[in-house]
HTML snippet that shows the backbone in 3Dmol.js (N, CA, C, O; Angstrom):
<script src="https://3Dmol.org/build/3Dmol-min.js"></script>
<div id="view" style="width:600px;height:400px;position:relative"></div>
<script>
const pdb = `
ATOM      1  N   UNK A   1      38.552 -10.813  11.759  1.00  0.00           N
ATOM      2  CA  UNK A   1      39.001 -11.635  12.837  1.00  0.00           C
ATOM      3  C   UNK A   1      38.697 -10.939  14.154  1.00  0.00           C
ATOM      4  O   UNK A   1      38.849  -9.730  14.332  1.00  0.00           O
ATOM      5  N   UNK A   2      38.207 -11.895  15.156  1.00  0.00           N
ATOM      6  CA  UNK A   2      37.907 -11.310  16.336  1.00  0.00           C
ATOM      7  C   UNK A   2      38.711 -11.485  17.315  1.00  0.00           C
ATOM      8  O   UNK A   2      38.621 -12.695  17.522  1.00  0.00           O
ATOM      9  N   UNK A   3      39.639 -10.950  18.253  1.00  0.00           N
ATOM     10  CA  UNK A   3      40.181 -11.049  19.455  1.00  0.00           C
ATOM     11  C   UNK A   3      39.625 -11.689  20.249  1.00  0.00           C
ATOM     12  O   UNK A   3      38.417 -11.477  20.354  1.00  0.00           O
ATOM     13  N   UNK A   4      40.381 -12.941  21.314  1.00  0.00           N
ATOM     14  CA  UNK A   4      39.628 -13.903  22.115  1.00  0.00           C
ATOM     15  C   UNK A   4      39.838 -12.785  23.381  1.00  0.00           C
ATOM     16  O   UNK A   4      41.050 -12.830  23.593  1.00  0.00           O
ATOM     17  N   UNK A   5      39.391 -12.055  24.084  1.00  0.00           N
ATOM     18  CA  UNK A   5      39.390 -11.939  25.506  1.00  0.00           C
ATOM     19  C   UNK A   5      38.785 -12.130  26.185  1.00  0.00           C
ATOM     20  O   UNK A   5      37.640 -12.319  25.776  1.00  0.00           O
ATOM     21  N   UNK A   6      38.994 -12.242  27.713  1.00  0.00           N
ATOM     22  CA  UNK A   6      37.646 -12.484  28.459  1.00  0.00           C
ATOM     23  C   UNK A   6      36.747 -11.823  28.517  1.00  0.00           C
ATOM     24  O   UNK A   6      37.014 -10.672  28.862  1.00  0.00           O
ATOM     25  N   UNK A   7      35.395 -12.097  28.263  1.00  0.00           N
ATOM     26  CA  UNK A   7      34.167 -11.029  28.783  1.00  0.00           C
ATOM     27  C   UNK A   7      33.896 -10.932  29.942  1.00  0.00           C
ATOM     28  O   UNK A   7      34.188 -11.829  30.732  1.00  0.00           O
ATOM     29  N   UNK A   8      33.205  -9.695  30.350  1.00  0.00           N
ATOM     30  CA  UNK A   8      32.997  -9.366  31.528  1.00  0.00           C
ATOM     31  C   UNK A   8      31.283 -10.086  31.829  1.00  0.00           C
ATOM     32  O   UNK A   8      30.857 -10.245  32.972  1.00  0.00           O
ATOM     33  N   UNK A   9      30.546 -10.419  30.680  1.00  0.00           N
ATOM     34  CA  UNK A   9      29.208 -11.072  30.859  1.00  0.00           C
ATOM     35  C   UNK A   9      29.210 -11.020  29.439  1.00  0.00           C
ATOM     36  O   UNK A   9      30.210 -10.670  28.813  1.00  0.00           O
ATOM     37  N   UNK A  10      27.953 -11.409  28.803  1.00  0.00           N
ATOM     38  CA  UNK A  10      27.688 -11.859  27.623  1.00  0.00           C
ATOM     39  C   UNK A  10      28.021 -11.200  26.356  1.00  0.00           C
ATOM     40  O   UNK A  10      28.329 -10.035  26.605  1.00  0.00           O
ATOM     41  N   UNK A  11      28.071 -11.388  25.436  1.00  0.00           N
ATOM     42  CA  UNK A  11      28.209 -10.709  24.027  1.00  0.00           C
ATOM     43  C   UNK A  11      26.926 -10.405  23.453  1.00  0.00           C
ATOM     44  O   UNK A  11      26.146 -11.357  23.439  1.00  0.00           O
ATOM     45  N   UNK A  12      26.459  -9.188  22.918  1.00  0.00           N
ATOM     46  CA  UNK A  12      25.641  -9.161  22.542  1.00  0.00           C
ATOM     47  C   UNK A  12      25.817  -8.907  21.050  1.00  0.00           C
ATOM     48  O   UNK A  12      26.572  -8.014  20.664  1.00  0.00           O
ATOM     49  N   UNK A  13      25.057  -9.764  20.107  1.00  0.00           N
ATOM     50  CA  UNK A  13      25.185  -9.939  18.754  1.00  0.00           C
ATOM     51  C   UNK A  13      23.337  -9.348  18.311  1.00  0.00           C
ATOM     52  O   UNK A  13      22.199  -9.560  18.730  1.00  0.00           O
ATOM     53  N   UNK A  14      23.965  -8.582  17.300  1.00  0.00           N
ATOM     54  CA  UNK A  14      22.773  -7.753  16.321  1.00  0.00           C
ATOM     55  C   UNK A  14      22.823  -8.441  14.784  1.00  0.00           C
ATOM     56  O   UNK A  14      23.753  -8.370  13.980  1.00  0.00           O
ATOM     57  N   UNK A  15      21.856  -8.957  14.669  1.00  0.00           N
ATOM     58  CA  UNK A  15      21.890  -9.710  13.098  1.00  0.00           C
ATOM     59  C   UNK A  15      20.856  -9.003  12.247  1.00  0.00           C
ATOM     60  O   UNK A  15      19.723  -8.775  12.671  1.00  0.00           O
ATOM     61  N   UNK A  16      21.279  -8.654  11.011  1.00  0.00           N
ATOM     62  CA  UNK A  16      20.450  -7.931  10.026  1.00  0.00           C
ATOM     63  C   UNK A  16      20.112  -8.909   9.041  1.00  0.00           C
ATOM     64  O   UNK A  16      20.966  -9.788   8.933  1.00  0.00           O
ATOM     65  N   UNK A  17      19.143  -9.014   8.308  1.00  0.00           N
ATOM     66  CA  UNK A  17      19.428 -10.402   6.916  1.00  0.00           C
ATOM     67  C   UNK A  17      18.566 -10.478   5.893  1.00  0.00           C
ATOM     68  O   UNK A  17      17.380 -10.312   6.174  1.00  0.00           O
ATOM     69  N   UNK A  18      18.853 -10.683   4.791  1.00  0.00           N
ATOM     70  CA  UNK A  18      18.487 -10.077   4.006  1.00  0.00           C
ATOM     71  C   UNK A  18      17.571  -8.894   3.351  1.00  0.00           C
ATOM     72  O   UNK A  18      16.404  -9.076   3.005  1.00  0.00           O
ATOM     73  N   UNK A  19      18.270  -7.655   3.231  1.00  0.00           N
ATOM     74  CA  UNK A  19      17.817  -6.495   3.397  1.00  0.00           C
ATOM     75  C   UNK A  19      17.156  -6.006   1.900  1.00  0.00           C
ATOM     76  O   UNK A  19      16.209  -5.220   1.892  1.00  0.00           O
ATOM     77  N   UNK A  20      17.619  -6.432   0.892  1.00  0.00           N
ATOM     78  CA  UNK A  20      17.483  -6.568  -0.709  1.00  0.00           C
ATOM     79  C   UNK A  20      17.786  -5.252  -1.239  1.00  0.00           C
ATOM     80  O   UNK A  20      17.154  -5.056  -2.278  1.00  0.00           O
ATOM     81  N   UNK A  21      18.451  -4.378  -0.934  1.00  0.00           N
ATOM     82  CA  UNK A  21      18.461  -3.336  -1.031  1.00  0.00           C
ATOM     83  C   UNK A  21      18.818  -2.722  -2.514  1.00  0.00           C
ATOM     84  O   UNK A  21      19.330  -3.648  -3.143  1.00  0.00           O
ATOM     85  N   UNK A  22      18.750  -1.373  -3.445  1.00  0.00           N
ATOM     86  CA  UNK A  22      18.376  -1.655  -4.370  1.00  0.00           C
ATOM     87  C   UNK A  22      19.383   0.197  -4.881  1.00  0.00           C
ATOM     88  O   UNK A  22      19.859   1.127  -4.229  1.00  0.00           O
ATOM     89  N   UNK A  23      19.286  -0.049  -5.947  1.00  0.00           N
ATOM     90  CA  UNK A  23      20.358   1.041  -6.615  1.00  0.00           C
ATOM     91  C   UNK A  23      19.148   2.262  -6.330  1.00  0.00           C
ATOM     92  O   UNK A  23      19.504   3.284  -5.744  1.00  0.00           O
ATOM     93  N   UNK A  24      18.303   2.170  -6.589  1.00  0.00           N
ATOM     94  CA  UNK A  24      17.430   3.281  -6.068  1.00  0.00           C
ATOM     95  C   UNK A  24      16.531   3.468  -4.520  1.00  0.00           C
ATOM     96  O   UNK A  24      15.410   3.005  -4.309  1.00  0.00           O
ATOM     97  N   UNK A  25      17.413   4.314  -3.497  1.00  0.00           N
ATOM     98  CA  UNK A  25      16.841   4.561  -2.319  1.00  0.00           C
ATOM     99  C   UNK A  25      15.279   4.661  -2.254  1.00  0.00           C
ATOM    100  O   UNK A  25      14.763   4.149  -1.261  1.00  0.00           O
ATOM    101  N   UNK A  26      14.510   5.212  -3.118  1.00  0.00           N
ATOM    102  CA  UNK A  26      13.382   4.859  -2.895  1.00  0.00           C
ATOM    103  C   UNK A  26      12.431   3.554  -3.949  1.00  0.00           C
ATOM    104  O   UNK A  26      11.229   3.581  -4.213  1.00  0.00           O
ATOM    105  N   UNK A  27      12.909   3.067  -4.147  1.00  0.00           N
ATOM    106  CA  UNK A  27      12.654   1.806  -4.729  1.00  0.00           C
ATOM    107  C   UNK A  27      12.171   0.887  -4.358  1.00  0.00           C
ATOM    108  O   UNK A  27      12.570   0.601  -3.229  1.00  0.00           O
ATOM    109  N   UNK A  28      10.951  -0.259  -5.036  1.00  0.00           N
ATOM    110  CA  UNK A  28      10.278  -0.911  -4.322  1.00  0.00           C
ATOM    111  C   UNK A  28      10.718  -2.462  -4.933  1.00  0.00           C
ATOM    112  O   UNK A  28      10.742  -2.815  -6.113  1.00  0.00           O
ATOM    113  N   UNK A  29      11.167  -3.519  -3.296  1.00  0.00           N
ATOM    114  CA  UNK A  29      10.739  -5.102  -3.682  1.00  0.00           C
ATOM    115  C   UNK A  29       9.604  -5.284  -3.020  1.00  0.00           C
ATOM    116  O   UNK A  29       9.157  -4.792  -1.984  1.00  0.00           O
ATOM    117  N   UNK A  30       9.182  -6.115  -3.825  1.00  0.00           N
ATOM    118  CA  UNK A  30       7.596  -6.873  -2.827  1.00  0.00           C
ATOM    119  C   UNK A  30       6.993  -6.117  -2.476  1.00  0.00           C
ATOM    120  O   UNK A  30       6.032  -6.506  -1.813  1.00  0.00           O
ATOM    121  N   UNK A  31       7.130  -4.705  -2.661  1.00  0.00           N
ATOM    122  CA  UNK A  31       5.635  -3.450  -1.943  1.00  0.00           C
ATOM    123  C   UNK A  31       6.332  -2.669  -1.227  1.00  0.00           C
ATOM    124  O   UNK A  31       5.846  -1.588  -0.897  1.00  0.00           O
ATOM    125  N   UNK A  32       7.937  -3.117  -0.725  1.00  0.00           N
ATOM    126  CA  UNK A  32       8.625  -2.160   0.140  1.00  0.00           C
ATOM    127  C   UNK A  32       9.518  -1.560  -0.364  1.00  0.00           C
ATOM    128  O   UNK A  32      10.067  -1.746  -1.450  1.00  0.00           O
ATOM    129  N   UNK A  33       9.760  -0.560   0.672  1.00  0.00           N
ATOM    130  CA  UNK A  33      11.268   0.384   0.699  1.00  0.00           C
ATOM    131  C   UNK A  33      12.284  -0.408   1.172  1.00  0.00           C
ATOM    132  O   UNK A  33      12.321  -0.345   2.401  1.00  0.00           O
ATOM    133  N   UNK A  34      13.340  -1.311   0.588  1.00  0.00           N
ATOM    134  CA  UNK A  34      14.172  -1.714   1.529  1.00  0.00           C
ATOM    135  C   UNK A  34      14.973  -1.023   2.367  1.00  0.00           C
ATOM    136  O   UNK A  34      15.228  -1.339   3.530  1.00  0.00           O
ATOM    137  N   UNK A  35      15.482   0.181   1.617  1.00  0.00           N
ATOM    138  CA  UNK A  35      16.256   1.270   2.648  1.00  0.00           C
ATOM    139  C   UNK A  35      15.212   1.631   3.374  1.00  0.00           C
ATOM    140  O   UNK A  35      15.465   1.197   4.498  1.00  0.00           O
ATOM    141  N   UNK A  36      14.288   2.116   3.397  1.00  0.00           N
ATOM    142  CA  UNK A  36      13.449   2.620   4.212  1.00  0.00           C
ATOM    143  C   UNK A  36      13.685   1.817   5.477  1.00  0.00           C
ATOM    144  O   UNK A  36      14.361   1.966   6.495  1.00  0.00           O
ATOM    145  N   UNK A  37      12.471   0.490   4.779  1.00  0.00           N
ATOM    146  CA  UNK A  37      12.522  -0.309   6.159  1.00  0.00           C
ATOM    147  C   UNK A  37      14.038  -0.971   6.915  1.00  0.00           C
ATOM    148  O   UNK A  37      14.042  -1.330   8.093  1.00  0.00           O
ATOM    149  N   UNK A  38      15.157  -1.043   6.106  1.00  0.00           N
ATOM    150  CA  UNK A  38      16.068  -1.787   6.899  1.00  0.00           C
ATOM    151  C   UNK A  38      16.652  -0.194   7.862  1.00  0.00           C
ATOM    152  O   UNK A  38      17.616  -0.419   8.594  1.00  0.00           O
ATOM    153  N   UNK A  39      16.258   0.920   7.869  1.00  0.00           N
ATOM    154  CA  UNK A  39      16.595   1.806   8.492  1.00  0.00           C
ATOM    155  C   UNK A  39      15.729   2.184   9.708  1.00  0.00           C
ATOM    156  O   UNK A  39      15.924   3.043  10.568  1.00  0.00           O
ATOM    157  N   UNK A  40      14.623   1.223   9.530  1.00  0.00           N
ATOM    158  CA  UNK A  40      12.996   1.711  10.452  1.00  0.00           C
ATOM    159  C   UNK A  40      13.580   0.424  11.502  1.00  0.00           C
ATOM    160  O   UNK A  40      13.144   0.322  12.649  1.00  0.00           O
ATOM    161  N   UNK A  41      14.590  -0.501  10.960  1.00  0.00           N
ATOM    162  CA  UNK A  41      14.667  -2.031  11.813  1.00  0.00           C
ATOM    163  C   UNK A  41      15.418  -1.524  12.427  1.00  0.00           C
ATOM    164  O   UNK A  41      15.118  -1.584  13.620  1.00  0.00           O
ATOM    165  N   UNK A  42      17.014  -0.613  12.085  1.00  0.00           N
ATOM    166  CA  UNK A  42      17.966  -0.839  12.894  1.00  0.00           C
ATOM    167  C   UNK A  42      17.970   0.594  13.820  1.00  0.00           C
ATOM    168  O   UNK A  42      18.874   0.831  14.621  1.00  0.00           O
ATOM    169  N   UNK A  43      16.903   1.445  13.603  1.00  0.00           N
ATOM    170  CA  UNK A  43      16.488   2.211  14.449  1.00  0.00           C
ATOM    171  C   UNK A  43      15.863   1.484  15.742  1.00  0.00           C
ATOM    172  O   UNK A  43      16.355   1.505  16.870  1.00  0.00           O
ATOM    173  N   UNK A  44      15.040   1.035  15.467  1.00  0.00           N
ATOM    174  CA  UNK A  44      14.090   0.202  16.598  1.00  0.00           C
ATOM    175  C   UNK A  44      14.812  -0.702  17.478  1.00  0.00           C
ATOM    176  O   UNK A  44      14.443  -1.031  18.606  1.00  0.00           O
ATOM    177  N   UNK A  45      16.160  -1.185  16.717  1.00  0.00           N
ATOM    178  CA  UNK A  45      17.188  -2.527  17.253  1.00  0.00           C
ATOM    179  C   UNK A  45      17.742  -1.432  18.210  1.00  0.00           C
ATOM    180  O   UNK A  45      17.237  -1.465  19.332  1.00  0.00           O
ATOM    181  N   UNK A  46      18.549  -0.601  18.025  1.00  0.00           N
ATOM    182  CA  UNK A  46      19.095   0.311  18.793  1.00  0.00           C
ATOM    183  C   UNK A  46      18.464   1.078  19.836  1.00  0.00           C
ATOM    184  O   UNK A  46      18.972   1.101  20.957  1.00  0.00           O
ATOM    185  N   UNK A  47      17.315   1.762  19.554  1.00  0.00           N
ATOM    186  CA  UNK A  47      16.592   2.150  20.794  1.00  0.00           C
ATOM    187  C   UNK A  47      16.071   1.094  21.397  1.00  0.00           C
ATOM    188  O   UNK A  47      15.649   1.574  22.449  1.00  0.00           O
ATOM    189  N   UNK A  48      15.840   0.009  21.405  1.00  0.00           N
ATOM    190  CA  UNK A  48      15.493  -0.770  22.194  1.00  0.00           C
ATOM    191  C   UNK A  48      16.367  -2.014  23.004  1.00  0.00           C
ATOM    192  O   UNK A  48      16.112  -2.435  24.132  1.00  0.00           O
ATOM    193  N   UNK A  49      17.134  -2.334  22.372  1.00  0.00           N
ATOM    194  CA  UNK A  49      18.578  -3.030  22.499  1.00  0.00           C
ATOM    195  C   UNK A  49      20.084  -1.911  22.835  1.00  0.00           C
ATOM    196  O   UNK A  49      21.024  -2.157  23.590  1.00  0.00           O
ATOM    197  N   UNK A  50      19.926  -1.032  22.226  1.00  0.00           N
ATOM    198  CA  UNK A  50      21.041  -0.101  22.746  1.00  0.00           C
ATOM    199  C   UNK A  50      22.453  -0.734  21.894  1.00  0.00           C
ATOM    200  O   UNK A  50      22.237  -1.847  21.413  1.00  0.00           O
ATOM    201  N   UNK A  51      23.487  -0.325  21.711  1.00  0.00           N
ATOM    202  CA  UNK A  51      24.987  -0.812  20.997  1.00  0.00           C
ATOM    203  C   UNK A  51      25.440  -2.094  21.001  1.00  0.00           C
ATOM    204  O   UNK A  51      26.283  -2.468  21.816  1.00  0.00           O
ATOM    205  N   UNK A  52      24.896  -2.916  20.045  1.00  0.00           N
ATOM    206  CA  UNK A  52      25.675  -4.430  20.259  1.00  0.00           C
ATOM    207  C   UNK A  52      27.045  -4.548  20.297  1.00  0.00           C
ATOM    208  O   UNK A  52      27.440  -3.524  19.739  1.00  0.00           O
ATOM    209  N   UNK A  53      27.810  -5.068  20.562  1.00  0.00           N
ATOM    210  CA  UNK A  53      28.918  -5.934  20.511  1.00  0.00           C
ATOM    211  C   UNK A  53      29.078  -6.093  19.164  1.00  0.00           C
ATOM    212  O   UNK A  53      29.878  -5.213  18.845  1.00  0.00           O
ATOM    213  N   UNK A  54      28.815  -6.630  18.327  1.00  0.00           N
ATOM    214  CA  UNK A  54      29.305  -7.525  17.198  1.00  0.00           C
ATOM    215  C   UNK A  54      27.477  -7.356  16.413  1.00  0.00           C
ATOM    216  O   UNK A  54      26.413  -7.855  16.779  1.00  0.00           O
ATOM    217  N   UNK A  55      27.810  -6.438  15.247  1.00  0.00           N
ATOM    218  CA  UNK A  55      26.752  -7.025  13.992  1.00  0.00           C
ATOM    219  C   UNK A  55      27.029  -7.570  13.024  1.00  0.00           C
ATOM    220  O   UNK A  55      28.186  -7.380  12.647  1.00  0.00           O
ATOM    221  N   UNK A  56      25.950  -8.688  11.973  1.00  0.00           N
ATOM    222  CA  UNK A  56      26.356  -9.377  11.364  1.00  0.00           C
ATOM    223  C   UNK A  56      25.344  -8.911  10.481  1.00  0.00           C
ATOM    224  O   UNK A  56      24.394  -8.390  11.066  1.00  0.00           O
ATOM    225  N   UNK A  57      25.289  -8.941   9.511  1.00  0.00           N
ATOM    226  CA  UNK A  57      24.875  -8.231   7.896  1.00  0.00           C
ATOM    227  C   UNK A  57      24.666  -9.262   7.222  1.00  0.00           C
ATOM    228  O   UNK A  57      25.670  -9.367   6.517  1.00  0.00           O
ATOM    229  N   UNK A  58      23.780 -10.341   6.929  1.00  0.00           N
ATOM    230  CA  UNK A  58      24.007 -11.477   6.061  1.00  0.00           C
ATOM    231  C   UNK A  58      22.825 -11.841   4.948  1.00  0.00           C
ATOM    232  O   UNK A  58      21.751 -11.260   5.100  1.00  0.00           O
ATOM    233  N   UNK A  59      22.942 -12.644   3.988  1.00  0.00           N
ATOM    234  CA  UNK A  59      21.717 -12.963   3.392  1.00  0.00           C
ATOM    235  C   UNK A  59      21.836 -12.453   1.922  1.00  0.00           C
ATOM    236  O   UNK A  59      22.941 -12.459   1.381  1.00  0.00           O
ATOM    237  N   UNK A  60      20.646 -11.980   1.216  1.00  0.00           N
ATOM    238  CA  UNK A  60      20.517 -11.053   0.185  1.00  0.00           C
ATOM    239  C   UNK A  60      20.801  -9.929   0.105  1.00  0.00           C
ATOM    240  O   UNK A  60      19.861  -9.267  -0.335  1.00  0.00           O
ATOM    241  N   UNK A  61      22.096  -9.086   0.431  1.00  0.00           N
ATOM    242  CA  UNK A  61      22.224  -7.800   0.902  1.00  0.00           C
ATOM    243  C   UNK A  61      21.714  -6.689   0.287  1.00  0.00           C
ATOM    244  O   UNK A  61      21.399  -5.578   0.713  1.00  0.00           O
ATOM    245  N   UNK A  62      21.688  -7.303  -1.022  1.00  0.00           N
ATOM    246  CA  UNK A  62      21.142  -6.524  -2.251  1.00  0.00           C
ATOM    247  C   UNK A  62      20.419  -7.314  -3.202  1.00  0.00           C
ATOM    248  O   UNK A  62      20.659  -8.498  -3.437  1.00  0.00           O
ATOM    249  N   UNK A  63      19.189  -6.360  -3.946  1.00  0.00           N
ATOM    250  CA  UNK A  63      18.476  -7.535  -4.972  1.00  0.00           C
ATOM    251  C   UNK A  63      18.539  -7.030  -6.433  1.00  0.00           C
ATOM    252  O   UNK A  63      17.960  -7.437  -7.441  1.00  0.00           O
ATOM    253  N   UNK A  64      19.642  -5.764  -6.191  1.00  0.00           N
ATOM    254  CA  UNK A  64      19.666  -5.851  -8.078  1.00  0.00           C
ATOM    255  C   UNK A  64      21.262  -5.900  -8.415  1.00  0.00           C
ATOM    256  O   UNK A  64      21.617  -5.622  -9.560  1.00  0.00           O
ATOM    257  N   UNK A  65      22.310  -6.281  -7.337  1.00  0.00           N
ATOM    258  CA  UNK A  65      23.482  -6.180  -7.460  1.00  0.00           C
ATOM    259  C   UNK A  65      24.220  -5.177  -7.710  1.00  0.00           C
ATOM    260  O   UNK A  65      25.397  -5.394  -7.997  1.00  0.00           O
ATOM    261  N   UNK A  66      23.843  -4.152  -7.676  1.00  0.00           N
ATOM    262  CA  UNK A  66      24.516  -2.982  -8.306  1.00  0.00           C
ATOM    263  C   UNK A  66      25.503  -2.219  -7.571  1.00  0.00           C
ATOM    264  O   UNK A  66      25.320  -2.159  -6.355  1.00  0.00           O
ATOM    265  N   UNK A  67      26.730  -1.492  -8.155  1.00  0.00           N
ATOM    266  CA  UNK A  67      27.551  -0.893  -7.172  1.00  0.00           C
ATOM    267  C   UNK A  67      26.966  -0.079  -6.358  1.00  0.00           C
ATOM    268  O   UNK A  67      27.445   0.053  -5.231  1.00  0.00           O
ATOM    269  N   UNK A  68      25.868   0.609  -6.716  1.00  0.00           N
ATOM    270  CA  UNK A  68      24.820   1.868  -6.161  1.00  0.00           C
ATOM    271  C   UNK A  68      24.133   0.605  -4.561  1.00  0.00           C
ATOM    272  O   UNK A  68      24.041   1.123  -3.448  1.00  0.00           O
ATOM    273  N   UNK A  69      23.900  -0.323  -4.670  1.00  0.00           N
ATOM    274  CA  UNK A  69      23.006  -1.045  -4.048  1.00  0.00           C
ATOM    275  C   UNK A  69      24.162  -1.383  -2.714  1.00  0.00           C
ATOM    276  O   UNK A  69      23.910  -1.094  -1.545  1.00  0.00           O
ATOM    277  N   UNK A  70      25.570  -2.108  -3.212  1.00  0.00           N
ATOM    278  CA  UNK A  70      26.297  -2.413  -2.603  1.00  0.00           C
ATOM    279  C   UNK A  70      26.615  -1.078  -1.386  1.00  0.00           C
ATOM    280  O   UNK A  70      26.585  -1.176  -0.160  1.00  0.00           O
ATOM    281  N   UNK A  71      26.966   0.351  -2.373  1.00  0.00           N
ATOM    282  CA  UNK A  71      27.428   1.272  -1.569  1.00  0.00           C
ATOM    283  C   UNK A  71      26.365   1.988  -0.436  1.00  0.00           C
ATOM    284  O   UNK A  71      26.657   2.912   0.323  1.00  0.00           O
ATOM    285  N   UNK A  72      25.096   1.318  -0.539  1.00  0.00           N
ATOM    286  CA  UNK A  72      24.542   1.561   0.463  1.00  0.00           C
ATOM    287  C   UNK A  72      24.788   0.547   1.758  1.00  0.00           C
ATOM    288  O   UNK A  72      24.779   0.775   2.968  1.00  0.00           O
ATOM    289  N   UNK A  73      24.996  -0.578   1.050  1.00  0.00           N
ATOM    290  CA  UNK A  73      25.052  -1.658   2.220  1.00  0.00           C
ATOM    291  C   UNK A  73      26.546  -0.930   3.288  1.00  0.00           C
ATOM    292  O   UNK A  73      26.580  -0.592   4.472  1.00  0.00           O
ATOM    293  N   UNK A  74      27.540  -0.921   2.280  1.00  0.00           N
ATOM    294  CA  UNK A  74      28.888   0.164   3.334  1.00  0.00           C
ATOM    295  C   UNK A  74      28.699   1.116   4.096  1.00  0.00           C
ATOM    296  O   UNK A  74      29.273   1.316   5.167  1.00  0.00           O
ATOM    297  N   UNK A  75      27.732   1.881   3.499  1.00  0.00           N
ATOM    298  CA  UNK A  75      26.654   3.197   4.071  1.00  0.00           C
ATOM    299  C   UNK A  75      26.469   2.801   5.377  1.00  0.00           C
ATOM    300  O   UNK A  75      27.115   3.275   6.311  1.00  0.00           O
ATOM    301  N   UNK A  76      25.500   1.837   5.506  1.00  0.00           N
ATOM    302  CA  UNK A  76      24.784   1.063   6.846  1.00  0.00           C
ATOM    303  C   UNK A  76      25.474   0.472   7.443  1.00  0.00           C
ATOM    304  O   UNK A  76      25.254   0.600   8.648  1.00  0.00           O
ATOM    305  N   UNK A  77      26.890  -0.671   7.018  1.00  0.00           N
ATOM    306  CA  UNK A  77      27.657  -1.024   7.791  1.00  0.00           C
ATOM    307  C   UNK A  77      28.971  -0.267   8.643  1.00  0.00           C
ATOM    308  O   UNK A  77      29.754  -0.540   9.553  1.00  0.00           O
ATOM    309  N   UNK A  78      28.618   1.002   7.594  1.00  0.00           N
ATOM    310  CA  UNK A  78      30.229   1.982   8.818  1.00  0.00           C
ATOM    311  C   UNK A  78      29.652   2.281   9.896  1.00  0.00           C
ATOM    312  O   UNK A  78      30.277   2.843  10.795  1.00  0.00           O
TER     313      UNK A  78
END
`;
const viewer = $3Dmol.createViewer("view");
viewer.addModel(pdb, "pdb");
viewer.setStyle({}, {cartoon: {color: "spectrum"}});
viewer.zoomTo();
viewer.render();
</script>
């Protein structure tokens, strides 16, 4: 739940989505690293965008379901 207060100017929202991420850190979908690359994205989001306001994590978070897969997604979201 989000607190209504006034802003001082806009909100800035960071959206991540489907990342497929996988019980093994170096592990490949479709030809990629998903950890790799979802770490090469939210590097680039940040140096170039700087601290959003509010991120949103959505989609396929993971593509083999696994607790290993999940506990990376917590990894990336703390």
């Amino acid at each position: 739940m989000i607190d209504c207060v006034e802003s001082q100017g806009p909100i800035r929202v960071l959206q991540f989505t489907d990342s497929h991420l996988l019980a093994d850190p170096d592990g490949r979908f479709l030809g990629l690293r998903p950890a790799q690359t979802l770490d090469a994205v939210i590097r680039l989001a940040l140096a170039q965008r700087g601290s959003p306001d509010l991120v949103l994590y959505t989609g396929d978070l993971t593509q083999d379901s696994s607790p290993e897969a999940y506990s990376r997604v917590r990894t990336r979201s703390a």
